[in-house]
N, CA, C and O atoms as a Tripos MOL2 file, in Angstrom:
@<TRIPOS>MOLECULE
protein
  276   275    69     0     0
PROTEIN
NO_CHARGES

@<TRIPOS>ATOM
      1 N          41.1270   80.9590   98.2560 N.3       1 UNK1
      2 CA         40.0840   80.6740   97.2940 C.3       1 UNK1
      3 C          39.7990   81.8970   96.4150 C.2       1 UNK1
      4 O          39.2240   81.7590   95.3350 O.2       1 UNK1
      5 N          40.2160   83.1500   96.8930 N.am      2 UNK2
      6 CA         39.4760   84.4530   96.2400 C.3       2 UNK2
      7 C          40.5800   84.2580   94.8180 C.2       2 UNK2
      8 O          40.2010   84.1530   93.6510 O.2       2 UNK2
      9 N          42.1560   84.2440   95.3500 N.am      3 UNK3
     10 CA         42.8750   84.1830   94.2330 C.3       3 UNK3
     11 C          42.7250   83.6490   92.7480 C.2       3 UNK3
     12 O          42.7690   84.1180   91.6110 O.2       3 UNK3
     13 N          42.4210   81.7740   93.6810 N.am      4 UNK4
     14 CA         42.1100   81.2050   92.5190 C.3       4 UNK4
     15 C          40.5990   81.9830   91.6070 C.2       4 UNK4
     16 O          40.9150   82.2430   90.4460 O.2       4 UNK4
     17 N          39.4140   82.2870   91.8700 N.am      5 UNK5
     18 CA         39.0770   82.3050   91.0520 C.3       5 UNK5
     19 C          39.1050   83.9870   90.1000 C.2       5 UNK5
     20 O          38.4420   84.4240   89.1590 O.2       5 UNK5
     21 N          40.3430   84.5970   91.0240 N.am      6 UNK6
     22 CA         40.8270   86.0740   90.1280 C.3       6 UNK6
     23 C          41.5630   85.6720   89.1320 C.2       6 UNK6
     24 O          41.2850   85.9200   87.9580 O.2       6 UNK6
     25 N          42.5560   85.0220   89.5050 N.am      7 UNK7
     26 CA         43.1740   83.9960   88.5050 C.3       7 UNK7
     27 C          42.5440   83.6750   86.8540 C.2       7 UNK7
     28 O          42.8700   83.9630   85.7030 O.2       7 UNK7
     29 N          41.5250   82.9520   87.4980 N.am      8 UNK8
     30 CA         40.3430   82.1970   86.2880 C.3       8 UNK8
     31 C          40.0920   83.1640   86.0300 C.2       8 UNK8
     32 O          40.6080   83.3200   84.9230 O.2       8 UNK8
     33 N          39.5050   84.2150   86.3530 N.am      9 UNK9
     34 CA         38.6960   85.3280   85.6560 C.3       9 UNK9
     35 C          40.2640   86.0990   84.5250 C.2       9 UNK9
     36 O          39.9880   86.3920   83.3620 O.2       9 UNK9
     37 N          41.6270   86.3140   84.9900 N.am     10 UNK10
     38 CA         42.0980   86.5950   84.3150 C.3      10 UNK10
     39 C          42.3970   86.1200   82.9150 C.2      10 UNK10
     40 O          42.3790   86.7580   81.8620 O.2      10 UNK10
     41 N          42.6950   84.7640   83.1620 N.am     11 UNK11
     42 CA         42.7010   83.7670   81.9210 C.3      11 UNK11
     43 C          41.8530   83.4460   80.7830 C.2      11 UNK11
     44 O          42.1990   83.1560   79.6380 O.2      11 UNK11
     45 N          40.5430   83.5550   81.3430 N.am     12 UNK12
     46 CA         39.5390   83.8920   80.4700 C.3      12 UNK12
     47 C          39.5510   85.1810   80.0770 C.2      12 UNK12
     48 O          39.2360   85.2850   78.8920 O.2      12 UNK12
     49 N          39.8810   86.5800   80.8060 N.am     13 UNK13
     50 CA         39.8940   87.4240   79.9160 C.3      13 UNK13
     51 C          41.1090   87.5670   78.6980 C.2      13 UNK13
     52 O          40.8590   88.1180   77.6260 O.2      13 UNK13
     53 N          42.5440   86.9520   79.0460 N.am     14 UNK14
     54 CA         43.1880   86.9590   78.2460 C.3      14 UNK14
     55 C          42.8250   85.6860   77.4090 C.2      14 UNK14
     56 O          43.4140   85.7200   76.3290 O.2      14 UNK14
     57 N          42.2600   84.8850   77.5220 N.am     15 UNK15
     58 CA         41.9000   84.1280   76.3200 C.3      15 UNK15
     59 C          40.8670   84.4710   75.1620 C.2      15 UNK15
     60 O          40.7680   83.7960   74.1380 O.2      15 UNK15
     61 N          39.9760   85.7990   75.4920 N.am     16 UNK16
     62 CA         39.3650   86.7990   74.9400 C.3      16 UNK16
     63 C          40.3000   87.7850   74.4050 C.2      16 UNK16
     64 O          39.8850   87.6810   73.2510 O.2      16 UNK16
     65 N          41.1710   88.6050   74.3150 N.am     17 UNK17
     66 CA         42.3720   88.8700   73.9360 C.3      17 UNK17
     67 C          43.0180   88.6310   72.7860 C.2      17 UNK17
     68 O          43.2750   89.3580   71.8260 O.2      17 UNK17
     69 N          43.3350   87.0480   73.1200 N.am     18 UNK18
     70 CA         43.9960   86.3250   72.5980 C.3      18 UNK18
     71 C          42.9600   85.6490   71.2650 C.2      18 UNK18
     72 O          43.3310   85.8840   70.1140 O.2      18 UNK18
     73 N          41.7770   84.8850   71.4660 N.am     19 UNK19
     74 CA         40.9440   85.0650   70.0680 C.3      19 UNK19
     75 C          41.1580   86.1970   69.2870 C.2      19 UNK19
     76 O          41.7030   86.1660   68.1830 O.2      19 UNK19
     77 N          40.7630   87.1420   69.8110 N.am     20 UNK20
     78 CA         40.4390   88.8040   69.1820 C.3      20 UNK20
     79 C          42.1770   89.1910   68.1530 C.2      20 UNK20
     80 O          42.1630   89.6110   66.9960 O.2      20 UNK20
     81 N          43.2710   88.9530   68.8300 N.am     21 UNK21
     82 CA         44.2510   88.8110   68.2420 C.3      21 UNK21
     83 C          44.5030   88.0330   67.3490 C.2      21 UNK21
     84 O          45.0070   88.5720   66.3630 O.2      21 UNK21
     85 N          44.3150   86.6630   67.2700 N.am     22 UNK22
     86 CA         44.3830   85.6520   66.3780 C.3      22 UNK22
     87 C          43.2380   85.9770   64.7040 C.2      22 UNK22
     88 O          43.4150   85.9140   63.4880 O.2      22 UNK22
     89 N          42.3200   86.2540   65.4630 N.am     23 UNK23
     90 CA         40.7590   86.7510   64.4980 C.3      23 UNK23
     91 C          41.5130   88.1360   63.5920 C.2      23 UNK23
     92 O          41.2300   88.3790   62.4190 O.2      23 UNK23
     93 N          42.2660   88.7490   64.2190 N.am     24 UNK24
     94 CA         42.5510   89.9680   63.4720 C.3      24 UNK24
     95 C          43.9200   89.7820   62.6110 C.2      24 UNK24
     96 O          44.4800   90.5280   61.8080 O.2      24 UNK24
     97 N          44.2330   88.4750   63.1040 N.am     25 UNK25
     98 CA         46.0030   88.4220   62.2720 C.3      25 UNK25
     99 C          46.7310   89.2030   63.0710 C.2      25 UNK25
    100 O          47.6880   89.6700   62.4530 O.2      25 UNK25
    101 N          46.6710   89.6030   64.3850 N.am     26 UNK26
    102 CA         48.3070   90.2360   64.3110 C.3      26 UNK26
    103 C          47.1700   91.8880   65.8290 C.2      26 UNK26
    104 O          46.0410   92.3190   66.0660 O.2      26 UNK26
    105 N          48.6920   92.0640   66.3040 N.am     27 UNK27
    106 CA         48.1570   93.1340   67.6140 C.3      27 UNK27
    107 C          49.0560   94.4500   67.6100 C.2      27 UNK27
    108 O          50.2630   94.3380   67.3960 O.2      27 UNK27
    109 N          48.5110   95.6250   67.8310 N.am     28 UNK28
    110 CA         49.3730   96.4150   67.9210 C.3      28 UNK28
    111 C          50.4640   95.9920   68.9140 C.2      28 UNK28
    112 O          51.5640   95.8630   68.3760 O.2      28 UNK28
    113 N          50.4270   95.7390   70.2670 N.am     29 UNK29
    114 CA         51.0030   95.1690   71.1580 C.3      29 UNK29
    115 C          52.0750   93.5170   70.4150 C.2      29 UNK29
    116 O          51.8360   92.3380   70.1550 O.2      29 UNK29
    117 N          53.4310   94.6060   70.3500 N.am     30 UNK30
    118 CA         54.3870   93.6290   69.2740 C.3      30 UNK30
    119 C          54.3640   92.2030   70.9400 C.2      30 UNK30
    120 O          54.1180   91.0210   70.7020 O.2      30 UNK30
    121 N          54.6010   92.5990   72.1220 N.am     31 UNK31
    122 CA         55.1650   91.4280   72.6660 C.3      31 UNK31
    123 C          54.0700   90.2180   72.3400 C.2      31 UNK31
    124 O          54.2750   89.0910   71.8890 O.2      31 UNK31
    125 N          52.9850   90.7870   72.6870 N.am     32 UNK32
    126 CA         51.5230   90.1520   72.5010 C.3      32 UNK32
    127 C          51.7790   88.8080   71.3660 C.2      32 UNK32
    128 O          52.0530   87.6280   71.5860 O.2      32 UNK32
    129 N          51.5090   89.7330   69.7890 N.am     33 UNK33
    130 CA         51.7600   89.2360   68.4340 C.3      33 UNK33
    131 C          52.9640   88.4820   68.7150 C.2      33 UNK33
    132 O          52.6070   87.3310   68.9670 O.2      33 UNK33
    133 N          53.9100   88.5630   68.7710 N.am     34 UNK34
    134 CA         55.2200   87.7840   68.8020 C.3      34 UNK34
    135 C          55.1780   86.3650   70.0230 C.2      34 UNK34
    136 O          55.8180   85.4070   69.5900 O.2      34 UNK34
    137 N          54.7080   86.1840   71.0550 N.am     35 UNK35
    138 CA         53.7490   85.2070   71.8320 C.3      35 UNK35
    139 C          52.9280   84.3640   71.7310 C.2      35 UNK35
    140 O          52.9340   83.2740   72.3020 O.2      35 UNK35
    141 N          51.9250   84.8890   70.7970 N.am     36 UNK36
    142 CA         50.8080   84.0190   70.1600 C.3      36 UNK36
    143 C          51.3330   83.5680   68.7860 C.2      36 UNK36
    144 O          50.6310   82.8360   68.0880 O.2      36 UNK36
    145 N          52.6640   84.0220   68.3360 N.am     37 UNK37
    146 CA         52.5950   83.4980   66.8310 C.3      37 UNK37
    147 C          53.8960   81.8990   67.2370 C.2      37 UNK37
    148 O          54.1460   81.0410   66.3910 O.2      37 UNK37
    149 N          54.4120   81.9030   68.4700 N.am     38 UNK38
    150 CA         55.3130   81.2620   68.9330 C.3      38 UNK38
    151 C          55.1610   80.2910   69.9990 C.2      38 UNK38
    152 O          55.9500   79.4300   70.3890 O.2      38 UNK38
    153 N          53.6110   80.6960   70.5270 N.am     39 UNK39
    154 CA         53.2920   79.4080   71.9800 C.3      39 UNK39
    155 C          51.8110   79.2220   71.6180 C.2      39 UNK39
    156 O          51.1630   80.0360   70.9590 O.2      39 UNK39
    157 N          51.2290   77.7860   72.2370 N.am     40 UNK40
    158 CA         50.3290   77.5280   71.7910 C.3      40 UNK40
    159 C          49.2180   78.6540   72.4690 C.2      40 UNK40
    160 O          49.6660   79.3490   73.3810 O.2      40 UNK40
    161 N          47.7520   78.8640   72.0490 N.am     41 UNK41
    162 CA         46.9520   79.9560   73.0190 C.3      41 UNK41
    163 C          46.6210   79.7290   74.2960 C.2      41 UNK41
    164 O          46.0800   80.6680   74.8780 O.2      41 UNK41
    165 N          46.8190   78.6300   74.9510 N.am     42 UNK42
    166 CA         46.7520   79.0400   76.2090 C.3      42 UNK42
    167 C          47.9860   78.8680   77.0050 C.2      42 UNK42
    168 O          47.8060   79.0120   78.2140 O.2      42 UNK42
    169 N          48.9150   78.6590   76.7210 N.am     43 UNK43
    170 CA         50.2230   78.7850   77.1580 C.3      43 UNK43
    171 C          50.4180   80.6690   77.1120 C.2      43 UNK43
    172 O          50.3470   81.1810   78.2290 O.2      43 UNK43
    173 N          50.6120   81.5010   76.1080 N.am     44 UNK44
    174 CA         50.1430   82.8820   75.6900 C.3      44 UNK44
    175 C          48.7890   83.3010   76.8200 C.2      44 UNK44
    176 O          48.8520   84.2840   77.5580 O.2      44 UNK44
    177 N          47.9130   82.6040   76.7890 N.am     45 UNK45
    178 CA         46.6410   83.4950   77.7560 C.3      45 UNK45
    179 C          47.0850   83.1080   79.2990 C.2      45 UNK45
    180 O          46.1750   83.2700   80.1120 O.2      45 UNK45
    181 N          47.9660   82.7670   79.6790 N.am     46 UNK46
    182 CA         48.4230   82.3040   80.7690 C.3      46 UNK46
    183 C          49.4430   83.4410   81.3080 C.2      46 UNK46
    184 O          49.4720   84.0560   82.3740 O.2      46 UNK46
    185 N          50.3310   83.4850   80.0690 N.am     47 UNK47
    186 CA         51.9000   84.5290   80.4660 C.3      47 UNK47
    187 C          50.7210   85.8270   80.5770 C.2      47 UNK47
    188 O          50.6800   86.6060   81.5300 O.2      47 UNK47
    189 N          49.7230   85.8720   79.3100 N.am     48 UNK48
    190 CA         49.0490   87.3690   79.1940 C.3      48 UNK48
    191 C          48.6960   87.7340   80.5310 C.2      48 UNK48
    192 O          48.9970   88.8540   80.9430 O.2      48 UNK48
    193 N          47.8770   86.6200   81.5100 N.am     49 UNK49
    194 CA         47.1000   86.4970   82.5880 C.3      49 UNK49
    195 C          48.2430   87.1190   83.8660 C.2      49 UNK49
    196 O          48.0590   88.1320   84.5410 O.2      49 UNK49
    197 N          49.3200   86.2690   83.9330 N.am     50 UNK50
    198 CA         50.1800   86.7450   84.9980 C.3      50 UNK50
    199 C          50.8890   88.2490   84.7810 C.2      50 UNK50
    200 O          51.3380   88.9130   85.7150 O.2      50 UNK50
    201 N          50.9060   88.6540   83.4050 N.am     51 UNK51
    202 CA         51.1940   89.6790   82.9400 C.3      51 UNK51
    203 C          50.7700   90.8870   83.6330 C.2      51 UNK51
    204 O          51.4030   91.7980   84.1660 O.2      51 UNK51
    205 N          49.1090   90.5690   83.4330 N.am     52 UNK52
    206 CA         48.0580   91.8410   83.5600 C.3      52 UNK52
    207 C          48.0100   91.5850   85.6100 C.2      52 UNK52
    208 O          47.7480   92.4950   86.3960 O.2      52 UNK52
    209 N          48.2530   90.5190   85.9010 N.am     53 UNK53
    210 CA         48.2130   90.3560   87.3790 C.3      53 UNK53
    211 C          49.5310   91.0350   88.0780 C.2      53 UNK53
    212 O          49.3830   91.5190   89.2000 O.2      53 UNK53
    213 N          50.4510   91.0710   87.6260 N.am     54 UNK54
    214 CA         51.8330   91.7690   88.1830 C.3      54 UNK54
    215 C          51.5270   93.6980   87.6560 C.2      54 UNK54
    216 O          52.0250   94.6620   88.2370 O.2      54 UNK54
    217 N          50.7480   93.7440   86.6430 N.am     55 UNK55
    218 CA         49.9590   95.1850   86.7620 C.3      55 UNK55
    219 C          49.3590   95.6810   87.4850 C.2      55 UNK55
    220 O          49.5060   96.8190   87.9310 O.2      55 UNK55
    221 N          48.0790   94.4240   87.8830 N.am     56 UNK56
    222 CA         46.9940   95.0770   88.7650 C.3      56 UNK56
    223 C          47.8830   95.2130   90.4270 C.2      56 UNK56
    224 O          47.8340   96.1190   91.2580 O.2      56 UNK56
    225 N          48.6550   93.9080   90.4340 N.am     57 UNK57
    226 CA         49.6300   94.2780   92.0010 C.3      57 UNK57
    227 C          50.0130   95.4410   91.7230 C.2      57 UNK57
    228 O          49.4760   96.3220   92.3960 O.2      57 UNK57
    229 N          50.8040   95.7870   90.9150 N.am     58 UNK58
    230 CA         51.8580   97.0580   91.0690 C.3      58 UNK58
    231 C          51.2970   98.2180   91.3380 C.2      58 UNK58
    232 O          51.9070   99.0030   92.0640 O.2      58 UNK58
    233 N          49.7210   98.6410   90.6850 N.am     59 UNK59
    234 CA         48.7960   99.6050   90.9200 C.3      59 UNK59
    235 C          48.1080   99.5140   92.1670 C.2      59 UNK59
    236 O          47.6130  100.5490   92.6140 O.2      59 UNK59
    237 N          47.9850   98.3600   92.8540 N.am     60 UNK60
    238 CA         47.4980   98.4880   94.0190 C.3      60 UNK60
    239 C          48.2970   98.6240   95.1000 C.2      60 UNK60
    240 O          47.8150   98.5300   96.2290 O.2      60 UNK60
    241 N          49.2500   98.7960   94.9550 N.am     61 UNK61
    242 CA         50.3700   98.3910   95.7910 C.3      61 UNK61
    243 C          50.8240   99.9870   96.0250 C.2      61 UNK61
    244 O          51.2530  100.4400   97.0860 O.2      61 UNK61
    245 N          50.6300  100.7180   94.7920 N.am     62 UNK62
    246 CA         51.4310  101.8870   94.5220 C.3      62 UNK62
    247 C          50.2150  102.7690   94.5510 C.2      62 UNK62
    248 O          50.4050  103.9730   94.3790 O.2      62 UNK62
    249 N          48.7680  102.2520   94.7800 N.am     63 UNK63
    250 CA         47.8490  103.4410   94.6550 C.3      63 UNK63
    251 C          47.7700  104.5700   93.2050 C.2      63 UNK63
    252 O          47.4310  105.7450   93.3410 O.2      63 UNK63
    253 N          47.9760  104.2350   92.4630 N.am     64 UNK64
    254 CA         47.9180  104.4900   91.1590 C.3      64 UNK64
    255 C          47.0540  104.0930   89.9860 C.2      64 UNK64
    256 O          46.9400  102.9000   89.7050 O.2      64 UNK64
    257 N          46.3860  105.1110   89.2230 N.am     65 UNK65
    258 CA         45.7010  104.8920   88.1610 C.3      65 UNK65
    259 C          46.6770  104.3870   87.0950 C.2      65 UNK65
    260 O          47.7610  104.9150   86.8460 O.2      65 UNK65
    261 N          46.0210  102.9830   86.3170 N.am     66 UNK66
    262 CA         46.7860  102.8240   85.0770 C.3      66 UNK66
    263 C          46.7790  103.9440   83.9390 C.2      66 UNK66
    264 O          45.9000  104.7740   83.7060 O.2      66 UNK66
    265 N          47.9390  103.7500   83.3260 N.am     67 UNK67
    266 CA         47.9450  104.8780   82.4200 C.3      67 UNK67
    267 C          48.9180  103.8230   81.2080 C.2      67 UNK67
    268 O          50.0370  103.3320   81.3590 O.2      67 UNK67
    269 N          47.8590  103.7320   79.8820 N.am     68 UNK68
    270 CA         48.6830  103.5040   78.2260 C.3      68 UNK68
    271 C          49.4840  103.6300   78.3820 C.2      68 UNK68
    272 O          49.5120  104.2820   79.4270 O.2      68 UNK68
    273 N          50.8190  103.3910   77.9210 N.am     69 UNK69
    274 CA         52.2620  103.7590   77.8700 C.3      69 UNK69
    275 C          51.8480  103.7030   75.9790 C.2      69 UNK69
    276 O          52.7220  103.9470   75.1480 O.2      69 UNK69
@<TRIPOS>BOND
     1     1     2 1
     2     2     3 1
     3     3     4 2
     4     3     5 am
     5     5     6 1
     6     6     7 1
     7     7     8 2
     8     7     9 am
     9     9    10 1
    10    10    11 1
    11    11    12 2
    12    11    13 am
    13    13    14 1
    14    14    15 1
    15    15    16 2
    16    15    17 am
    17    17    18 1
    18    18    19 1
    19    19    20 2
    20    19    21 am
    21    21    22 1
    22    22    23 1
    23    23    24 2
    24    23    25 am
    25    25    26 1
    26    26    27 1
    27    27    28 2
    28    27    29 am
    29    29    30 1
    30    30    31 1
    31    31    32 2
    32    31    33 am
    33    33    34 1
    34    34    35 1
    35    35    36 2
    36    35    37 am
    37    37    38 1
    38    38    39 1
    39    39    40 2
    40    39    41 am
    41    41    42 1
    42    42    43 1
    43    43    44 2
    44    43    45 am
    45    45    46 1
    46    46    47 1
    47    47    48 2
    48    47    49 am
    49    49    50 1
    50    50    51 1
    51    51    52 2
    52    51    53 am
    53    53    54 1
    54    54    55 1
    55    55    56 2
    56    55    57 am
    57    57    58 1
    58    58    59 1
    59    59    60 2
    60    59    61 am
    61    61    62 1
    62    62    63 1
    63    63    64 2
    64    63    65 am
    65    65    66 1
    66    66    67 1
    67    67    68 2
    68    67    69 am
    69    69    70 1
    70    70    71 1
    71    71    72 2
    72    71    73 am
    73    73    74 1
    74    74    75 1
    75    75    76 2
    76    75    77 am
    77    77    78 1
    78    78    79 1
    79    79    80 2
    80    79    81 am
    81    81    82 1
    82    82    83 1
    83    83    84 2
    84    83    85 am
    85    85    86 1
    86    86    87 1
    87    87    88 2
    88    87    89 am
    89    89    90 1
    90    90    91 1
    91    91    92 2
    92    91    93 am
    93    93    94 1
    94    94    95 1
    95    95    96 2
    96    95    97 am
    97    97    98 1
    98    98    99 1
    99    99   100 2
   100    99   101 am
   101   101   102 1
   102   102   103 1
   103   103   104 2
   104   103   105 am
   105   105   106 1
   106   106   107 1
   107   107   108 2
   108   107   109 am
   109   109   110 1
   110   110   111 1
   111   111   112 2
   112   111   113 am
   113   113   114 1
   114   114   115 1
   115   115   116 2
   116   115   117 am
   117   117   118 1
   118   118   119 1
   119   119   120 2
   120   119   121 am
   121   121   122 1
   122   122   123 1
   123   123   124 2
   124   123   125 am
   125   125   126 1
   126   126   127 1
   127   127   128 2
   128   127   129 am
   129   129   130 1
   130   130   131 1
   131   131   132 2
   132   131   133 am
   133   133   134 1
   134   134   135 1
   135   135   136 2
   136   135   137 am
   137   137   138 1
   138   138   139 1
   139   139   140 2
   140   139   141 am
   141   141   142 1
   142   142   143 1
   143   143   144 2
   144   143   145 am
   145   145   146 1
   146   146   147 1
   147   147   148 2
   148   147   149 am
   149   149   150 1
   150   150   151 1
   151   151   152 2
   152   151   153 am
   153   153   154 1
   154   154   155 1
   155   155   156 2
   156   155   157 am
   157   157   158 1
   158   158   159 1
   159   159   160 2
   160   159   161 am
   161   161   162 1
   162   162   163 1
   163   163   164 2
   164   163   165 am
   165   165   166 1
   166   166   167 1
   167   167   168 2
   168   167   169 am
   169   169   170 1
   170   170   171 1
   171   171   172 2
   172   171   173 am
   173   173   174 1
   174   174   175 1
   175   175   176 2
   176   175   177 am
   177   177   178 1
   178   178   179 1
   179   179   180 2
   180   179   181 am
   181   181   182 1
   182   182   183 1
   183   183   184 2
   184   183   185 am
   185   185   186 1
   186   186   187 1
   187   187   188 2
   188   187   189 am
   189   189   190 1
   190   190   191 1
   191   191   192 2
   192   191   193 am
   193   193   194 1
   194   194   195 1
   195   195   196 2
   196   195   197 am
   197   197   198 1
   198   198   199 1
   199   199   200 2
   200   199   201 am
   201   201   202 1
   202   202   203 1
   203   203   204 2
   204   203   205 am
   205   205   206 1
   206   206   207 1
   207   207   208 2
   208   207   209 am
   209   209   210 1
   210   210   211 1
   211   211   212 2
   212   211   213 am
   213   213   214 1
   214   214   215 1
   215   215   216 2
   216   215   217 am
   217   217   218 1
   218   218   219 1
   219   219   220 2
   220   219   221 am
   221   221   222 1
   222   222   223 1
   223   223   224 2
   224   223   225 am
   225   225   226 1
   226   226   227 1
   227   227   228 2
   228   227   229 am
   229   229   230 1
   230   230   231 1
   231   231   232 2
   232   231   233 am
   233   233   234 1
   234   234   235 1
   235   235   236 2
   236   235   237 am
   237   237   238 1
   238   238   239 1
   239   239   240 2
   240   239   241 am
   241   241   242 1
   242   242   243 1
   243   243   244 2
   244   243   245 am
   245   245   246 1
   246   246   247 1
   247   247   248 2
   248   247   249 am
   249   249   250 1
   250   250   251 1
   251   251   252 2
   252   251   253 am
   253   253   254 1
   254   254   255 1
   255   255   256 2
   256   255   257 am
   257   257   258 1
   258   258   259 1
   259   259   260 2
   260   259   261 am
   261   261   262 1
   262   262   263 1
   263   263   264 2
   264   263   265 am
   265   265   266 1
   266   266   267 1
   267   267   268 2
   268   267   269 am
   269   269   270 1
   270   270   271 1
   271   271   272 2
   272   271   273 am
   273   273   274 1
   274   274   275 1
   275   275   276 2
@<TRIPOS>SUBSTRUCTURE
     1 UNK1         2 RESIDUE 1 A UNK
     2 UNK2         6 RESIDUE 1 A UNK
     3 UNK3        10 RESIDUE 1 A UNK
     4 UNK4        14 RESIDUE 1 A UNK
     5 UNK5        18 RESIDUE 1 A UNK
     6 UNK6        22 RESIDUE 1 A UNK
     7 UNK7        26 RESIDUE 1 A UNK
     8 UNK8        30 RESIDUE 1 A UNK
     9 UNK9        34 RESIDUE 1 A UNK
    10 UNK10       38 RESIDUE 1 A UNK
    11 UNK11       42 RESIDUE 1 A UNK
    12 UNK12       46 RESIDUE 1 A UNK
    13 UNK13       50 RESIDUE 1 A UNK
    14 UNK14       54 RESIDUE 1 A UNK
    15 UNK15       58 RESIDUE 1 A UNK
    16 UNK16       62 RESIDUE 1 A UNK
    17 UNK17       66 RESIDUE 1 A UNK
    18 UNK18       70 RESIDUE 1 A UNK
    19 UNK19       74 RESIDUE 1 A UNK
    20 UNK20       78 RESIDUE 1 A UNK
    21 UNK21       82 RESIDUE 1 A UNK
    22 UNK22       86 RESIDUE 1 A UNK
    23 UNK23       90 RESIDUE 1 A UNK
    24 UNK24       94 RESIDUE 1 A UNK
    25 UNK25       98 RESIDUE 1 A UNK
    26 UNK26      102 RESIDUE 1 A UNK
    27 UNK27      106 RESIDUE 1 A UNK
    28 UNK28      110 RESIDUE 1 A UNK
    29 UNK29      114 RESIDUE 1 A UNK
    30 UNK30      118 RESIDUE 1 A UNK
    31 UNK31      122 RESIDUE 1 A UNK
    32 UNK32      126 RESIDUE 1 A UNK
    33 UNK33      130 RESIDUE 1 A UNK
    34 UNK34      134 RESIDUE 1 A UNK
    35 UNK35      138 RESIDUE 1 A UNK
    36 UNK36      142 RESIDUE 1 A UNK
    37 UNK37      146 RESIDUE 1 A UNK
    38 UNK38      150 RESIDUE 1 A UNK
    39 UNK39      154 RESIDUE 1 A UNK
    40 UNK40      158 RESIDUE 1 A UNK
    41 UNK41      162 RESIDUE 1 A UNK
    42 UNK42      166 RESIDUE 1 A UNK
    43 UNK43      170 RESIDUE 1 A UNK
    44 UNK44      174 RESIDUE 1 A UNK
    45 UNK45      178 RESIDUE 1 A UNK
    46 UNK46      182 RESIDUE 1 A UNK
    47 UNK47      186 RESIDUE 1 A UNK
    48 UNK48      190 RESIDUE 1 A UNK
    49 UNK49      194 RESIDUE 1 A UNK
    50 UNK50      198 RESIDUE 1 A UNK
    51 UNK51      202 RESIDUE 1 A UNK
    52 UNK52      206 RESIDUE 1 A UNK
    53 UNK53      210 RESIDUE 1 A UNK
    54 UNK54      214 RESIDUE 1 A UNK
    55 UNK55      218 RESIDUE 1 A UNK
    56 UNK56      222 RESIDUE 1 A UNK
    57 UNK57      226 RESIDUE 1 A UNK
    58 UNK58      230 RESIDUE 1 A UNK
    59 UNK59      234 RESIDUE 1 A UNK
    60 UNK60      238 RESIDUE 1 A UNK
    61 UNK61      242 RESIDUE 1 A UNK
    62 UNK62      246 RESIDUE 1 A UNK
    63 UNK63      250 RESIDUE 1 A UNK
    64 UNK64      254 RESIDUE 1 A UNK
    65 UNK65      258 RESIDUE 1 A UNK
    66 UNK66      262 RESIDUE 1 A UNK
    67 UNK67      266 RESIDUE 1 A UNK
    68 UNK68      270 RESIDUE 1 A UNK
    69 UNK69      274 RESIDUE 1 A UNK
């Protein structure tokens, strides 16, 4: 049960994201822009969602602060 609603909380944040991108025309983040101009937005806040979730594993996993690339 905890998953699912980390899950939800991700999706909604990438569907916040994903407005904010659309609202601005376009993202520094080319994979981002190139995603949303090619799948509908929540198909995009979905990939964004599992995206940022295979991050937060990898940092917890590895004990590591995220760091910008």
């Amino acid at each position: 049960m905890g998953q699912t609603d980390i899950r939800r909380l991700l999706i909604v944040g990438a569907m916040s994201v994903i407005r904010w991108v659309v609202r601005r025309g376009g993202s520094a983040n080319r994979w981002l822009a190139a995603l949303v101009a090619r799948k509908p937005k929540m198909v995009a806040a979905v990939a964004l969602a599992n995206k940022m979730a295979r991050m937060i594993w990898a940092l917890s996993t590895k004990k590591e602060n995220y760091r910008m690339a």
